[in-house]
N, C-alpha and C positions, 0 to 999 in steps of 0.2 A: 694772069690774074691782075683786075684792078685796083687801085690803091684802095677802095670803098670798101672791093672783096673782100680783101687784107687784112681793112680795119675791124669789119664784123667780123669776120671770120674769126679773130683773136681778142676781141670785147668780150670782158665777164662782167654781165650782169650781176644786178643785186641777185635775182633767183638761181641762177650757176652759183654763182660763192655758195649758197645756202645749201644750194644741193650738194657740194662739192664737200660741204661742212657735216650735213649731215651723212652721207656716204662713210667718211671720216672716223665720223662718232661709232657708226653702229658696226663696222667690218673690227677693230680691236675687239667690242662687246661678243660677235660672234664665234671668234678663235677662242677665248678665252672663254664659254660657255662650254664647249667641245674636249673633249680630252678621252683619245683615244686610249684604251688599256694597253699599259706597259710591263709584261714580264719582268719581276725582279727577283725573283728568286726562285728556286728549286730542292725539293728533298726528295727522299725516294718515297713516303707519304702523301706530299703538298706542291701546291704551285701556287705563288705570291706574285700578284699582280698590283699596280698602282693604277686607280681606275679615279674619275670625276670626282666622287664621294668618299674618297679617302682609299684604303691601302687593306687589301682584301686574300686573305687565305684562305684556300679552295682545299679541303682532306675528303678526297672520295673514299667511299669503302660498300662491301657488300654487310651488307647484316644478318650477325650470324644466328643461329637458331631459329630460324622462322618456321622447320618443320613440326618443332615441339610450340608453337603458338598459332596454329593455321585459323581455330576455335577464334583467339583473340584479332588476328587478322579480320576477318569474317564481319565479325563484330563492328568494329570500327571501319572498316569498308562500309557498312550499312549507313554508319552514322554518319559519315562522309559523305554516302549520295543522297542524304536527306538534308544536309545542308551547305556545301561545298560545289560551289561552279566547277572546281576542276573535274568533277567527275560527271557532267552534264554528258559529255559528247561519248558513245558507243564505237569498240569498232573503229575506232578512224574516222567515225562520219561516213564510213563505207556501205553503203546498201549489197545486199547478196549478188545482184549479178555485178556490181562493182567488183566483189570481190573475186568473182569467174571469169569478167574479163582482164584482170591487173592481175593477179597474183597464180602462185601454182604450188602447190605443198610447201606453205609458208602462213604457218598460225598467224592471224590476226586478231589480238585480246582484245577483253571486252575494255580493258580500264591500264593501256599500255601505255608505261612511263606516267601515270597521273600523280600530281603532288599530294598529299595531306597536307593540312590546313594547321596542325594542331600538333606539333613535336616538340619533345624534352628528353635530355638524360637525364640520368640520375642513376647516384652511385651505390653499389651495394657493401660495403663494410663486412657485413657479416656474411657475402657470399660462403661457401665452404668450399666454392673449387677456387676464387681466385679472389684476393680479396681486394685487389683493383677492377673489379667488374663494374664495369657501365653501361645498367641497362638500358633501353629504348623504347619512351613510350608514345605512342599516337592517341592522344587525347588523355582517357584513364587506363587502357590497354596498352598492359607490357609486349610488343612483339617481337622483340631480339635482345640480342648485347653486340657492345663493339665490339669486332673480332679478338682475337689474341692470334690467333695462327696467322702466320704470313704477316700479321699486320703491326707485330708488338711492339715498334718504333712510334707509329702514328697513335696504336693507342695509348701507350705510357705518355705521348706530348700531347693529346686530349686530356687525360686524367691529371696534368701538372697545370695544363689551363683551368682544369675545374675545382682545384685544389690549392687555390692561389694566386696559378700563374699571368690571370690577364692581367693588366694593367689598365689602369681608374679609364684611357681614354679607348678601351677595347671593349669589345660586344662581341659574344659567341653565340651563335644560330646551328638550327637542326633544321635538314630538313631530308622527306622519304619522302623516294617515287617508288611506286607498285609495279612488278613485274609479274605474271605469270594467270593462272586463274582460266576462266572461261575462255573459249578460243572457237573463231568457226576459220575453217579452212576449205581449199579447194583441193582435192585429192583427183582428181579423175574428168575435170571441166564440165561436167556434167551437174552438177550438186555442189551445194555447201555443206559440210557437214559439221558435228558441231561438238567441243570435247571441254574437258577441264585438266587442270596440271596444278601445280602445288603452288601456291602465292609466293613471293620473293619480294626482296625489299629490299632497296639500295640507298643508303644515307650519304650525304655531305652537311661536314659541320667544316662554317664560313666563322672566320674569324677579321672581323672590322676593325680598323684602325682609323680614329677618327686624326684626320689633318688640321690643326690649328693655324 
């Protein structure tokens, strides 16, 4: 190499600095934008994670009673495909020989895992089986309560959130996906055929922890 080589070779320009400035600038702004979710905690109800937007409790649960509100389910299902995009897509998006060629006695619902748009609890006091009951409504329809069997840990630290326990920089959410209902299947590759089953409903209440 000649000495000229040498000297370009290792010359920085006003436009290298600049670049070199701006590279600089924007690689901290982008790690610091990012913030993968971190596990921090666990109970035999929840899992606590620290995510971007603050610091987030995840309580799944099935909800209970839905065979004594299927009427009110129904309801509110309706009201949800008349204004609610999650319930746009059918099926999977699956057309019928879609479904003949991919699947084999294995219900495909009409409205599988779709969200509701429009959830609340609310407590009932004067229940007469339990007098921590927290029902579950989708929109103005009651469709369950939070469990008590199997569940009475997660629900007593629901009922102690709702009855005091969040704190000024916490927010508590509801939210229901729909399981069950309408279904066409492939039994015999031949045919679709077409059945229904009892609606079902699964809640997670998200508890936010806003980071100052």
């Amino acid at each position: 190499m000649g000495i000229f080589d040498y000297l370009f070779k290792n010359k920085k320009t006003p436009q290298n600095n600049e670049t070199e400035k701006q590279q600089k600038d924007v690689t901290p702004e982008i790690k610091e934008d990012y913030k993968r979710p971190v596990q921090i905690a666990e109970t035999s109800y929840s899992v606590t994670r620290e995510e971007k937007y603050g610091i987030f409790e995840y309580i799944d649960f099935k909800i209970a009673g839905t065979s004594f509100y299927q009427k009110a389910i129904k309801k509110a299902l309706q009201q949800e495909k008349e204004n609610s995009v999650f319930f746009d897509e059918k099926y999977n998006g699956m057309t019928n020989k879609e479904i003949l060629e991919e699947t084999y006695d294995e219900p495909i619902f009409e409205y599988s895992d779709a969200l509701f748009s429009n959830c609340s609890l609310r407590l009932e006091p004067e229940n007469e089986y339990d007098s921590k009951a927290i029902a579950v409504y989708i929109d103005s329809f009651m469709v369950g309560h939070i469990p008590k069997k199997n569940f009475s840990e997660g629900k007593d630290y629901i009922y102690n959130q709702l009855t005091g326990g969040l704190k000024a920089n916490q927010r508590l959410n509801l939210s229901v996906s729909l399981s069950g209902g309408k279904y066409k299947i492939n039994r015999n590759d031949e045919k679709v055929d077409t059945g229904e089953s009892e609606y079902k409903l699964d809640g997670q209440v998200t508890i936010k922890t806003e980071l100052y």
